[in-house]
N, C-alpha and C positions, 0 to 999 in steps of 0.2 A: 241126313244127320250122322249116319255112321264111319260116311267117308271123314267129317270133317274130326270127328272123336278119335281117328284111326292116325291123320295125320299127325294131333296133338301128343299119340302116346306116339308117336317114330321121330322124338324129336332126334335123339341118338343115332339116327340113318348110316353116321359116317365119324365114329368112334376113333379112326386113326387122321383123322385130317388136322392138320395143326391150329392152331391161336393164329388167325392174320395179325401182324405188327402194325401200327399206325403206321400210315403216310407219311412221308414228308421226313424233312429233314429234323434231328433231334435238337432242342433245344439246349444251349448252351451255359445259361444262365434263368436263374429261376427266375429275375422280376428284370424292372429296367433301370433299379438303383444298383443290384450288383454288376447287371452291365457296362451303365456310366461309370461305374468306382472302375471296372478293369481297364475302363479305355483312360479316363486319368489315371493310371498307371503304368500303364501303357506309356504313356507322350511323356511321365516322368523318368522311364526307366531310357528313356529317348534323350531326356536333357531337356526337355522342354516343360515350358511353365505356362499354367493357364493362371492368364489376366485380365481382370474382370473392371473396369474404370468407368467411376460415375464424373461425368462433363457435365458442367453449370451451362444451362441455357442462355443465352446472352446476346439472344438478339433483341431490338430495340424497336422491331417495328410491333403494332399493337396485332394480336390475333384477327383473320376474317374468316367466314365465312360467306360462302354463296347460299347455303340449304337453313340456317338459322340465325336468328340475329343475338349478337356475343354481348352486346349492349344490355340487355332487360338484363332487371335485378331480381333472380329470381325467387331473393327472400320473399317479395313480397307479393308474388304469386303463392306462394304458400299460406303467406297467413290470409288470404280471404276467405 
């Protein structure tokens, strides 16, 4: 019992040893929306333009499936 009391009070054993720094490389940006805002700003200070285009579907064959059938109405599997 004495040994383990004796370790507890030498927690200061090595008083001049410095603060280890985290690993790794330092973060750059606090979240991932200021990151995305630099990188569009980035491809702005470039000349370039981000384009975002919603395309109307327009095919004409009807949807299938192999795993379910697209057919059942499936209001009326609910109301039973």
């Amino acid at each position: 019992m004495a040994k383990i009391e004796e370790n507890v009070n030498n927690l200061d054993l090595f008083p001049d040893m410095p603060i280890p720094k985290k690993v790794g490389r330092p973060k750059k940006y606090a979240n991932q929306a200021d990151k995305q805002r630099a990188y569009r700003e980035r491809l702005k200070a470039q000349g370039k333009k981000q384009i975002s285009r919603i395309v109307k579907d327009v095919s004409i064959e009807p949807l299938n499936s192999d795993l379910i059938d697209l057919t059942t109405d499936f209001s009326t599997l609910l109301n039973k």
